[in-house]
Every structure is written in structure tokens, then in C-alpha cells.
C-alpha positions in Angstrom: 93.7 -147.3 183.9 95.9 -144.7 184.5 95.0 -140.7 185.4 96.1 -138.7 182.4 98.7 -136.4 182.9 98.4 -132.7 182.8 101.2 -130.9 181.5 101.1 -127.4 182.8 104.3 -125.5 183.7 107.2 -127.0 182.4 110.0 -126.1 185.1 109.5 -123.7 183.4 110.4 -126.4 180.6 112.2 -128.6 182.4 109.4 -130.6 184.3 110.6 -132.8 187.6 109.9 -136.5 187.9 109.1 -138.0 191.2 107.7 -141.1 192.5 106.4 -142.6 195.7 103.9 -145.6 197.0 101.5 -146.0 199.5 98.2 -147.7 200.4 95.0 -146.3 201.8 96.5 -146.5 205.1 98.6 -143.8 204.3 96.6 -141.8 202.3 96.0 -138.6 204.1 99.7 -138.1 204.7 100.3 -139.1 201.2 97.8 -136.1 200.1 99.7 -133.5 202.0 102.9 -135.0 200.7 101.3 -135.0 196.8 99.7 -131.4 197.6 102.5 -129.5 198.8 105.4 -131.0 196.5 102.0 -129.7 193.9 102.1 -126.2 195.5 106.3 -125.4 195.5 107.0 -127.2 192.2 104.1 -126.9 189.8 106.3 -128.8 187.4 105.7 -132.0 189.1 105.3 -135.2 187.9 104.6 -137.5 190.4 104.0 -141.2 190.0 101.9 -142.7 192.4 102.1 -146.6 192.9 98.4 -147.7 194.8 98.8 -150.3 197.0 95.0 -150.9 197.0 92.4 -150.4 194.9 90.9 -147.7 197.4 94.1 -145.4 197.8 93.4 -145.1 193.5 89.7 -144.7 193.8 90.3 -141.7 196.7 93.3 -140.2 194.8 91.6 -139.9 191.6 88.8 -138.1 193.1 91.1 -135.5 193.8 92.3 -134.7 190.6 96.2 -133.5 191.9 97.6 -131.8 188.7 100.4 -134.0 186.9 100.1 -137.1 189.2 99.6 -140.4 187.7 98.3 -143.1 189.8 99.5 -146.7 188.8 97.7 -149.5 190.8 100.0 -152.2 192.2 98.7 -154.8 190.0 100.5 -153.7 187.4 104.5 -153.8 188.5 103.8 -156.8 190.9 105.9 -159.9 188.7 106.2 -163.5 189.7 109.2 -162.7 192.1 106.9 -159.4 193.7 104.2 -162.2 194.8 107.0 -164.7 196.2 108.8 -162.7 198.3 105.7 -160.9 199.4 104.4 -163.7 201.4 107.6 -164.2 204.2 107.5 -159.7 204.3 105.0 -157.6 206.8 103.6 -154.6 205.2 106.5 -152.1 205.8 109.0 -154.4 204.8 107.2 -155.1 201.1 106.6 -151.3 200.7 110.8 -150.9 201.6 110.7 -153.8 198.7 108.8 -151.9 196.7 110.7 -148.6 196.8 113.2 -149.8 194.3 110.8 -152.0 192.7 108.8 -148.6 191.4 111.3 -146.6 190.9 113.7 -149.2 188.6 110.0 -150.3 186.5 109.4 -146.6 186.3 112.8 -146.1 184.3 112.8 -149.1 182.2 108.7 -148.1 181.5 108.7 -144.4 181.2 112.2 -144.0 178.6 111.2 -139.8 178.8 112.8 -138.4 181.6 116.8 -138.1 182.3 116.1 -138.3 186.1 113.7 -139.4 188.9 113.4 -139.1 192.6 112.5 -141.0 195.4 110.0 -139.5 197.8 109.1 -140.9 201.1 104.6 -140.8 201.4 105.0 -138.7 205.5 107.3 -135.5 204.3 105.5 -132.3 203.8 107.4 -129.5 201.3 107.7 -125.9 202.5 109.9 -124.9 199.6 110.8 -125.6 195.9 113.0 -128.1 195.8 114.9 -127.0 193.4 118.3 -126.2 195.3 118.7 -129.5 195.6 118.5 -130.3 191.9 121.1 -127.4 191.7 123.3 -129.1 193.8 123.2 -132.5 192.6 124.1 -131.2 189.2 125.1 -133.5 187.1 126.0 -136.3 189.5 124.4 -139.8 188.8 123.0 -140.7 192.2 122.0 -138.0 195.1 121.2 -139.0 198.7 121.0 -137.6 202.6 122.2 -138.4 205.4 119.7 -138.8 208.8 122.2 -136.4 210.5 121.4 -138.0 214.0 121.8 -135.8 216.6 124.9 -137.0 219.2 122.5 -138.8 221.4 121.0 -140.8 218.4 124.0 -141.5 216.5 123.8 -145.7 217.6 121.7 -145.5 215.0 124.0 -144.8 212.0 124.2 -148.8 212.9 121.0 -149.5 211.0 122.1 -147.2 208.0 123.6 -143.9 207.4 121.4 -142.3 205.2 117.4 -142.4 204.7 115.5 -143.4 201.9 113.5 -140.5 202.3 114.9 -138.8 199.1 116.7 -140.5 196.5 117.2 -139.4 193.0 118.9 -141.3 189.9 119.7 -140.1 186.7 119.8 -142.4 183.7 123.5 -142.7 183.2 125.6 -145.8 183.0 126.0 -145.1 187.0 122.7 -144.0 187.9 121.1 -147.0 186.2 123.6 -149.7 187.6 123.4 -148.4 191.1 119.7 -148.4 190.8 118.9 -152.1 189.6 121.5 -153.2 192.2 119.6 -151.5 194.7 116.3 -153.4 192.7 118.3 -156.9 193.3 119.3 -156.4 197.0 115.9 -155.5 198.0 114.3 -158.3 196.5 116.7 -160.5 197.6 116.4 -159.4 201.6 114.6 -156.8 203.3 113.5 -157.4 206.5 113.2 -155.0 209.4 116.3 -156.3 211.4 120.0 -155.9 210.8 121.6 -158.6 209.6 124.6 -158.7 208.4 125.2 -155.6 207.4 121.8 -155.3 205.9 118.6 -153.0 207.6 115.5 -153.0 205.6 116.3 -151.1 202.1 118.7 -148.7 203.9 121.4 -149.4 204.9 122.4 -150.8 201.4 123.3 -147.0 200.6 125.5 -146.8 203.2 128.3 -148.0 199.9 127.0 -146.2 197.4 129.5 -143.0 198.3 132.2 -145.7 197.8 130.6 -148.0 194.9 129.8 -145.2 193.1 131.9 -142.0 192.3 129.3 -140.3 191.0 127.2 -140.3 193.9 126.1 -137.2 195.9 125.7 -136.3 199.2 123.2 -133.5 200.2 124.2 -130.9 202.5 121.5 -128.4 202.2 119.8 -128.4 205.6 116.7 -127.6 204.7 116.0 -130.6 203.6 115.9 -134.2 205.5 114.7 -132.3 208.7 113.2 -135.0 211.0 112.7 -136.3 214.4 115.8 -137.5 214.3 117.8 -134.4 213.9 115.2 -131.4 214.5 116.8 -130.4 217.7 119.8 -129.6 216.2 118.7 -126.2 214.4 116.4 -123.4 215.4 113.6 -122.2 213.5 112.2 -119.0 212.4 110.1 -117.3 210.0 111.1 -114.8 207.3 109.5 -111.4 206.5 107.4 -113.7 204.0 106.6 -115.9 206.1 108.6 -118.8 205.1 110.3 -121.2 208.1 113.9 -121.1 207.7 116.2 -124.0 209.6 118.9 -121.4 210.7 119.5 -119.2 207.8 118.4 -121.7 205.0 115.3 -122.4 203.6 113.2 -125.4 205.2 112.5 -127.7 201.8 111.0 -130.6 203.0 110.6 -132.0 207.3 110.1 -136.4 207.7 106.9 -136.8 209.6 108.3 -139.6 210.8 105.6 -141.3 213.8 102.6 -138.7 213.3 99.6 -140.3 214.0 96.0 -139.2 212.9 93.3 -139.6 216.3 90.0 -140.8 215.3 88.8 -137.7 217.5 90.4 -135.1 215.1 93.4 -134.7 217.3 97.2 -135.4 216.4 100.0 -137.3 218.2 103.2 -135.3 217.1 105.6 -137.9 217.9 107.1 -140.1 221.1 109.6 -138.6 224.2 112.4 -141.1 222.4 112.9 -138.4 219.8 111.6 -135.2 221.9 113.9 -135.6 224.8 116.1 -132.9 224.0 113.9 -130.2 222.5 109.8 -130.2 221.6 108.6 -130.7 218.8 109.5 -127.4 216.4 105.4 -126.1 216.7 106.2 -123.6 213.2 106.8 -126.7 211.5 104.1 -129.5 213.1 101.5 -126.8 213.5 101.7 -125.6 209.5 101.4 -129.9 208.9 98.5 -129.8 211.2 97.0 -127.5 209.6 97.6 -128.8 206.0 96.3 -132.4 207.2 93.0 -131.0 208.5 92.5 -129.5 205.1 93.3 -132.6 203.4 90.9 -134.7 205.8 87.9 -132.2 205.1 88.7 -133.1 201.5 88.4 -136.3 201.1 85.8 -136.6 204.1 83.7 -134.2 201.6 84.1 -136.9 198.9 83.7 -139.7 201.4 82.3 -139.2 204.4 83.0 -142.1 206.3 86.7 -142.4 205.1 88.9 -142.9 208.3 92.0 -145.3 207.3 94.8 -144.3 209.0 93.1 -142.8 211.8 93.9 -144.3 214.9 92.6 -144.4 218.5 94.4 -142.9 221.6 94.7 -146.2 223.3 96.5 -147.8 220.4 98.9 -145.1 219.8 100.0 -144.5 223.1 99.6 -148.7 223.7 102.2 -149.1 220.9 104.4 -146.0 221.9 104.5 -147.8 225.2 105.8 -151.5 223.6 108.3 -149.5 221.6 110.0 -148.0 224.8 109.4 -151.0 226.9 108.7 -154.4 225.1 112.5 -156.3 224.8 113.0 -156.6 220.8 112.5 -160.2 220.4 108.7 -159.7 221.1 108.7 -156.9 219.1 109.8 -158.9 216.3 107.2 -161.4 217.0 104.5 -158.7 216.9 106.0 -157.3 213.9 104.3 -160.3 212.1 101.1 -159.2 213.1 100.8 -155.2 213.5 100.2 -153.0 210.6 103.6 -150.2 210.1 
């Protein structure tokens, strides 16, 4: 059932392993996520957990070198199913982030390391910097790095599960399966005691584990929630620098595909101080209209994920207006 694996390059023989989950819903972004990661480290192997039988069918047909596409079916266990029924969608793929990555290192004993990959980043650059800073440390994480008018929100968790990488060591491994057993045990998208979806359960691991590192390369973990504090520019080979470093990887967090071809960027919440950075959203832009002519090729009447204007800028609206404890009541019913 699974896509055979293409070896190619071998970093140059030291190969990368990455993994990441999302359903058909998500697929688009998850193509520019796959492609680009594809395009900066041709080393790349990247696990793919389908949450539907579609996402599998449409991700096959694209035949991404060295991913392997692993339908949901097979991790989901007794106590996947149970806890599944009292979570919405976002809060079983936060479940699930652990989930896949913990089966993944119990299930695939050849690699020494694997990292964590949010489906709505887009790569710019190798990410191999941050491999060279990790080093030889167990666990590696980053911070959101809230700008001063966001920084409430360290409340709901310090750092993002956007990338998270674990080597199999006695550290790596425990911290990991802990992770595994807190997720399954609660997460929900509230915070509760001292708990935020899958998140905020990192905000100990600096102090639980001692072999835990902290990335503090810039160009990586750009998002909405920090982008104004750096300025942007483009090299002499064309490459987008965030100040004088490299950009790796920028969090699409909130873009939205329009059914009429267009893109909403993100909401004035995050773009109060400064605009969206166009370098960055205009190169995605770019990338997701190649990806959408792609798959539309193959499947011409493939649109999930694609929303109209009226119910992005209707939920945009309920997120700056609706008081919380309706918005937890429409939680229950509205897709992430």
C-alpha cells in the first residue's frame, strides 16, 4: 500500500527524515510544503500520513521523489478511534502529530533522527543549518517569537509545533512518547490547566530535558506572528534573506485558497503592524498556482480546500468579533 521510496541523493549520504499529516483538505498546501522541502533538500524522506483515502489517491499521482504516503488506517489503534470521537478535526490532527511521529520511530528502526513538519510552511532554503545547529542534542524546537504586541500569547504555549525534530537517544525517545501520552490523554483547543492543544506541552521540555535545543536561526519559524519584526530582501541570487540570514522556511499560517483563483493572505489581527512581506507571499502564490494547475491537470474538478469569499471573510469576521464561548460552540461544527 505504500509508495516505494526513491533513494536518490544521499545528503550527499546522509539522507533527512521528515514527517507530516494532512487530509484532502489540506492538500494543495501540503504539495507546496512536500515540493519545496523536495527542491532545497533532495535528500528528503518524507512520510506522509493520509487522512483520507483521496489525499493518497491525489499524492500518488504526483509521484514526489522519496515521499511515502501511509494511509491513516494503518497507525489508527483502539485508543486513536476512542478519543477521536469527543476531538474536532484540528484537535485529532494535533493528536496525531505525536501519534505519527512516535509509530514512525518504533516502525521505521533506520534512521537516527526525524522531524516534525507542519502541512502550511513553504521552504526557501536547505534546511540544513538547522541540523548543524542542533548537533548532537536529543530534541530541537522554536520558539513563535511573538512580536511585543502578541506576546499574551506565549499564554497558550511558547513554542510551535511547526518543527520539531527527535533523535533516537534515551532522551529523544522518552521525551517523544511522553509527548505521545499527553496528547492522547487531552488535546483540546482551549487552555486548561496549563495545557493548549499539543503545544504548550513543550513549553517544559527546555527544563525536563537537558538535551533539548532551542533554535535561534531566524530564518526559520518566520510567520504571522513575528514577520514584522525583520525586513526582507533579496540577494544577488535571488534568494530572500530575513535581515542578513537566509529565509529557510515562513508558517502560512491562515492562507486561504478562493474558489475564483484568488488568495486571502491573512487577517488585520496579524497585519496591523506591517503588511504582509509580498517577496515572501507572492513567491507562495506563485508556487500554489503551480501546484493547483497540477493536480487540476490530473483532476479537473479537484477543489478541496478552496473556499469562497463569503466564508473566509464570514469567519475572519467571528474570529475578531464572536465572544469565545460561541466560538467554542462553533468549534464543534466548523472544519480547521
Amino acid at each position: 500500500m505504500l509508495k516505494p521510496l526513491t533513494t536518490g541523493k544521499f545528503f550527499e549520504e546522509r539522507g533527512r527524515h521528515f514527517c507530516t499529516l494532512f487530509d484532502s483538505g489540506y492538500l494543495f498546501k501540503g504539495a507546496v510544503m512536500l515540493t519545496s522541502l523536495k527542491k532545497y533538500c533532495s535528500s528528503a524522506t518524507i512520510y506522509v500520513l493520509c487522512l483520507d483515502d483521496l489525499v493518497l489517491e491525489v499524492l500518488s499521482d504526483l509521484h514526489i521523489d522519496g515521499c511515502i504516503f501511509i494511509p491513516l488506517a494503518e497507525i489508527e489503534t483502539a485508543a486513536l478511534l476512542e478519543v477521536k470521537k469527543t476531538r474536532n478535526t484540528a484537535e485529532y490532527c494535533w493528536t496525531l502529530s505525536s501519534y505519527f511521529t512516535a509509530w514512525l520511530m518504533e516502525n521505521r528502526p533506520n534512521f537516527d533522527l526525524i522531524t516534525y513538519l507542519d502541512a502550511d510552511l513553504m521552504f526557501f532554503s536547505s534546511p540544513e543549518p538547522l541540523f548543524d545547529e542542533m548537533a548532537d542534542s536529543s530534541i530541537a524546537i522554536i520558539e513563535h517569537r511573538f512580536i511585543p504586541r502578541l506576546l499574551h500569547l506565549e499564554s497558550k504555549g511558547r513554542f510551535c509545533v511547526e518543527w520539531v525534530s527527535f533523535r533516537r537517544d534515551s532522551q529523544g525517545l522518552a521525551c517523544l512518547y511522553r509527548w505521545r501520552e499527553q496528547c492522547l490523554e487531552w488535546c483540546y483547543d482551549r487552555l486548561e490547566d496549563g495545557r493548549m492543544g499539543d503545544q504548550k506541552y513543550l513549553d517544559n521540555w527546555p527544563n525536563d530535558y537537558s538535551r533539548t535545543h532551542v533554535l535561534q536561526n531566524l530564518g526559520a519559524g518566520v510567520a504571522p506572528w513575528n514577520y514584522s519584526n525583520y525586513n526582507y530582501f533579496k540577494n544577488s541570487d535571488a534568494n530572500i534573506l530575513v535581515g542578513d540570514t537566509p529565509l529557510i522556511f515562513f508558517h502560512f499560517h491562515q492562507f486561504q485558497l478562493i474558489d475564483d483563483g484568488s488568495f486571502f493572505r491573512l487577517s488585520s489581527y496579524y497585519a496591523e503592524e506591517a503588511p504582509a512581506p509580498e517577496l515572501i507571499y507572492g513567491a507562495y502564490e506563485s508556487e500554489m498556482r503551480v501546484i493547483v494547475r497540477t493536480i487540476q491537470t490530473c483532476r479537473p474538478n479537484f477543489s478541496r480546500g478552496m473556499k469562497s469569499r463569503t466564508q473566509v471573510f464570514s469567519r475572519r469576521w467571528v474570529q475578531a468579533f464572536v465572544p469565545r464561548s460561541v466560538k467554542e460552540l462553533l468549534k464543534k461544527f466548523v472544519r480547521y
